[in-house]
C-alpha positions as CSV (number, residue, x, y, z in Angstrom):
1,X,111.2,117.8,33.9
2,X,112.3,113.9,34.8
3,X,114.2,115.4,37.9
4,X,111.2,117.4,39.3
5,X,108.7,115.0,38.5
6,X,111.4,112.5,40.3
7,X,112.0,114.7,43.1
8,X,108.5,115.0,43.5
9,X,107.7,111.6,43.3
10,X,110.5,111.0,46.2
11,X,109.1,113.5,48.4
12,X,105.6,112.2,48.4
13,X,106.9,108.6,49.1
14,X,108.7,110.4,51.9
15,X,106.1,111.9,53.3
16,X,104.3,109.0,53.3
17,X,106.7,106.8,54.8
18,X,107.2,109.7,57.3
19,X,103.3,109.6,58.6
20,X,102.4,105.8,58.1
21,X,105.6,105.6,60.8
22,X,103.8,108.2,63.0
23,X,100.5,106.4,63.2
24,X,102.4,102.8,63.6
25,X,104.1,104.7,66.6
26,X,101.2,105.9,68.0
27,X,99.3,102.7,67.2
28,X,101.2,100.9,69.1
29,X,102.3,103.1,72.4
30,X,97.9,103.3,72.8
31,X,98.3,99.5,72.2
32,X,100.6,98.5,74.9
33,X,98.8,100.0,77.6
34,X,101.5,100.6,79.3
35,X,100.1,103.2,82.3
36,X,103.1,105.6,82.8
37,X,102.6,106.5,78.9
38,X,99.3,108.0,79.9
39,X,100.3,110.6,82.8
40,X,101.5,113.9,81.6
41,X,103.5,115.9,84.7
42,X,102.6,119.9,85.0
43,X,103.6,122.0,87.3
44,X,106.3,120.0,88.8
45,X,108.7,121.1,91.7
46,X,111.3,119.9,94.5
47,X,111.6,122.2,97.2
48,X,114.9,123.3,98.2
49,X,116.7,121.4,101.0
50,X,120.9,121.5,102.1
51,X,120.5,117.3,103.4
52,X,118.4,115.3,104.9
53,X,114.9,115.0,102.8
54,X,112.4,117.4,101.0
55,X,109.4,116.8,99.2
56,X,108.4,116.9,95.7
57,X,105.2,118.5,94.0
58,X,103.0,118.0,90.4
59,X,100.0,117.9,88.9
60,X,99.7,114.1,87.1
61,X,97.5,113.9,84.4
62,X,96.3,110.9,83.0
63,X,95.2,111.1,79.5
64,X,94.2,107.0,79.1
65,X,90.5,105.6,79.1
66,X,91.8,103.5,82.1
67,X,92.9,104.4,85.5
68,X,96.7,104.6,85.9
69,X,98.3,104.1,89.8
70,X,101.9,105.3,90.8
71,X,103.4,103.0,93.3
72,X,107.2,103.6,93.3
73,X,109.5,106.8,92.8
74,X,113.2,107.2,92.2
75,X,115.9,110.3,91.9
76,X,119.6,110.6,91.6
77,X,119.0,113.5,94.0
78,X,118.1,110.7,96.7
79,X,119.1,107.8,98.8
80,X,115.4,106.4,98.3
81,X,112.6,108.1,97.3
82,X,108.6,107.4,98.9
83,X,105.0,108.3,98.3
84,X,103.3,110.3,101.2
85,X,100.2,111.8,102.2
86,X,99.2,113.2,105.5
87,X,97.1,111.8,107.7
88,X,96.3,112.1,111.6
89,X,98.7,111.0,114.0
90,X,99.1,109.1,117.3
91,X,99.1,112.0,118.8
92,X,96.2,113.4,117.1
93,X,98.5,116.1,115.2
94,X,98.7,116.2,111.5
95,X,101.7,113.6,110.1
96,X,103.1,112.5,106.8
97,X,103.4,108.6,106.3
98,X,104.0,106.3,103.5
99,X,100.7,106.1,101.1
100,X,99.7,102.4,100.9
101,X,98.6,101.6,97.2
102,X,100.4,104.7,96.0
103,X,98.8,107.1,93.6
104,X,95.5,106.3,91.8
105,X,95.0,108.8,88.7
106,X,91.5,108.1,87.7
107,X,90.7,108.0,83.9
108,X,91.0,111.1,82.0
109,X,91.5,113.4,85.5
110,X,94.3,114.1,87.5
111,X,95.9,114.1,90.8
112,X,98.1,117.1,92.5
113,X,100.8,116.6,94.8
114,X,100.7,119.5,97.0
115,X,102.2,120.9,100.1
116,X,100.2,120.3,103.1
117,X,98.9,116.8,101.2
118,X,100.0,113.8,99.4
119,X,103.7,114.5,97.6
120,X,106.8,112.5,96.9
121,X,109.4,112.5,99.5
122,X,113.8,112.5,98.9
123,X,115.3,110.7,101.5
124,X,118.7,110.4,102.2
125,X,119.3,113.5,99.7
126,X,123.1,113.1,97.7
127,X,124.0,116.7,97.9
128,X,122.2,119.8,98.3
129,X,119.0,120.7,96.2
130,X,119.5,124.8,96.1
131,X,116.8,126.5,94.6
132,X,117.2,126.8,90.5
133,X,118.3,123.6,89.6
134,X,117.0,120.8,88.5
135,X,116.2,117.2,89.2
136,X,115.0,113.8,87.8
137,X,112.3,112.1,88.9
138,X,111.3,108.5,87.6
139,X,108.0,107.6,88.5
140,X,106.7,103.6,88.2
141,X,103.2,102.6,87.9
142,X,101.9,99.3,89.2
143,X,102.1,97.4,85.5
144,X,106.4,98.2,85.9
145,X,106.1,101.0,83.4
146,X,108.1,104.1,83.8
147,X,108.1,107.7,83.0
148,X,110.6,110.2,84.1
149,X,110.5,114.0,84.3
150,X,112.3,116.8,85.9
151,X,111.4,119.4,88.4
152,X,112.7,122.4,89.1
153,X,114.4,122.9,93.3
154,X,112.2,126.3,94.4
155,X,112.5,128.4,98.1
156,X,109.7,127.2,99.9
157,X,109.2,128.0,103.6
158,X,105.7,126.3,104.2
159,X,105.3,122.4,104.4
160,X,107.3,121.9,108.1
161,X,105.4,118.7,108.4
162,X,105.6,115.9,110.7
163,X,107.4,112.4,110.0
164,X,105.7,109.2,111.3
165,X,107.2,106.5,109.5
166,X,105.6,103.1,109.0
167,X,107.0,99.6,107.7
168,X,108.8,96.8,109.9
169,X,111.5,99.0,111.1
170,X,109.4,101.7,112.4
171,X,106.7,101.6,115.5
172,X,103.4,100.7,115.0
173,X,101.0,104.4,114.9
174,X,97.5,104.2,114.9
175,X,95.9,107.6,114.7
């Protein structure tokens, strides 16, 4: 009888360890603020490529009370790694270009990456991406947090956009 009340005595202390840890953990990851524990990747995807660059796809989801803004990306898959959007050209034809300010994800909402509109872009690519593998992807938000996720390479023969670069190496384009 000692040994089951014991046992059941040391199971409830336990439990009770187990869940006040829980709630300090989550206490204090809603404390920090820290933006890149807020956004939740869905639907994420890189699409295939042998060299060179391709482009990276998701749904972010920001589940804080505060807005959360994605300035930087990184992948072992890459060289260097940028945020783009498209945007008219010099030439008046559609072109993708470094997005200033990165990424806002509003409050509560999301924002897709999609082909045809703002996505990430692999440069310099370290060996082919062939379509059913995988990738990292770190993402960092404006406060230096980080999150990192990873998206599956998929055949994808749509997003042939244009490149206009922009920065001090690259000539001035104003479309």
């Amino acid at each position: 009888m000692k040994n089951s009340m014991r046992r059941g005595a040391l199971a409830a202390a336990l439990t009770f360890a187990a869940l006040s840890t829980g709630a300090c953990s989550q206490s204090d990851s809603e404390s920090t603020g820290r933006q890149a524990d807020s956004i939740v990747v869905h639907e994420q995807w890189v699409k295939a490529a042998d060299s060179g660059m391709t482009a990276v796809f998701a749904e972010f989801r920001n589940s804080a009370d505060t807005d959360a803004r994605v300035v930087a990306a990184s992948s072992p898959a890459a060289g260097r790694a940028e945020l783009h959007e498209m945007a008219p050209g010099s030439t008046g034809s559609t072109v993708m270009r470094p997005k200033a300010g990165g990424f806002a994800i509003p409050a509560g909402s999301s924002y897709e990456l999609t082909p045809g509109g703002d996505h990430l872009m692999l440069m310099d690519l370290t060996a082919p991406l062939t379509p059913g593998a995988e990738t990292e992807i770190t993402l960092r938000c404006e406060d230096g947090s980080t999150t990192t996720f990873t998206a599956q390479v998929r055949d994808f023969a749509g997003g042939q956009e244009n490149y206009e670069p922009s920065g001090p190496a690259a000539p001035a384009h104003h479309g």
